[in-house]
C-alpha positions in Angstrom: -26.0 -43.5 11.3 -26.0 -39.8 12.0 -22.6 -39.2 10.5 -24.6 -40.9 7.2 -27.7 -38.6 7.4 -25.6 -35.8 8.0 -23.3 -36.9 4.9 -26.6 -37.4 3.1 -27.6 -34.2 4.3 -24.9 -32.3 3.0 -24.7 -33.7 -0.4 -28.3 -33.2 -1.4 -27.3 -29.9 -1.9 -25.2 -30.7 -5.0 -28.6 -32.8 -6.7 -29.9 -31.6 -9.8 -33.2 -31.7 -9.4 -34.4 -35.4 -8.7 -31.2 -36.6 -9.9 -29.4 -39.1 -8.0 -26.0 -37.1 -6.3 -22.8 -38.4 -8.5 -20.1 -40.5 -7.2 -18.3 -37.8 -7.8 -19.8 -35.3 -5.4 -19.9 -38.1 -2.8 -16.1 -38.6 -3.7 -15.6 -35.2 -2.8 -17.2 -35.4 0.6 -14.8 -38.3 1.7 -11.7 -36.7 0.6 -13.0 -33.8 2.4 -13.6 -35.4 5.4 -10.7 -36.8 5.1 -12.1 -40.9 4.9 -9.0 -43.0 3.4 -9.9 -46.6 4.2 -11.3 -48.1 1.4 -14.3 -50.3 2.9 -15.0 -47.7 5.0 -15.7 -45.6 1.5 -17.3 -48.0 0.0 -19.2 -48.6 3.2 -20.4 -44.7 3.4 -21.1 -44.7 -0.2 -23.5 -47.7 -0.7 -25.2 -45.9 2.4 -25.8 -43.0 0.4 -26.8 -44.1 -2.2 -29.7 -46.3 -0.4 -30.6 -43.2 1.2 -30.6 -41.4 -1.6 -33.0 -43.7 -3.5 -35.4 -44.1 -1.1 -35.9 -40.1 -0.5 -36.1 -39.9 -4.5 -38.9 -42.4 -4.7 -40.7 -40.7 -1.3 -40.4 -37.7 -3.4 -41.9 -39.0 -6.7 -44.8 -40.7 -4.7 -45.7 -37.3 -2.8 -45.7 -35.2 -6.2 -48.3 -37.9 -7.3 -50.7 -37.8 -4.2 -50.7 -33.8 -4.6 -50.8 -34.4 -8.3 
């Protein structure tokens, strides 16, 4: 799972504010990394985006407890 948080990591760099990060920045960062297997990138992806979802909501709620 560190190899996903550090994916994860990286990636949230390239949000747009609470945007979710694109497939196609998370595309990138496989071919980068140089991940060819299919269900491993599909694997990784779905990962990310769970991720990704949960730290958007944690977000949202925070703004509205110091709203």
């Amino acid at each position: 799972m560190l190899f996903i948080w550090n994916a994860f990591i990286s990636l949230s760099s390239a949000r747009v504010g609470f945007d979710s990060i694109k497939f196609s920045e998370i595309e990138a960062w496989l071919n980068l990394n140089g991940i060819e297997n299919i269900e491993q990138r599909q694997e990784i992806t779905h990962l990310i985006r769970i991720i990704d979802e949960k730290y958007i909501e944690y977000i949202i709620e925070e703004r509205k407890r110091n709203a």
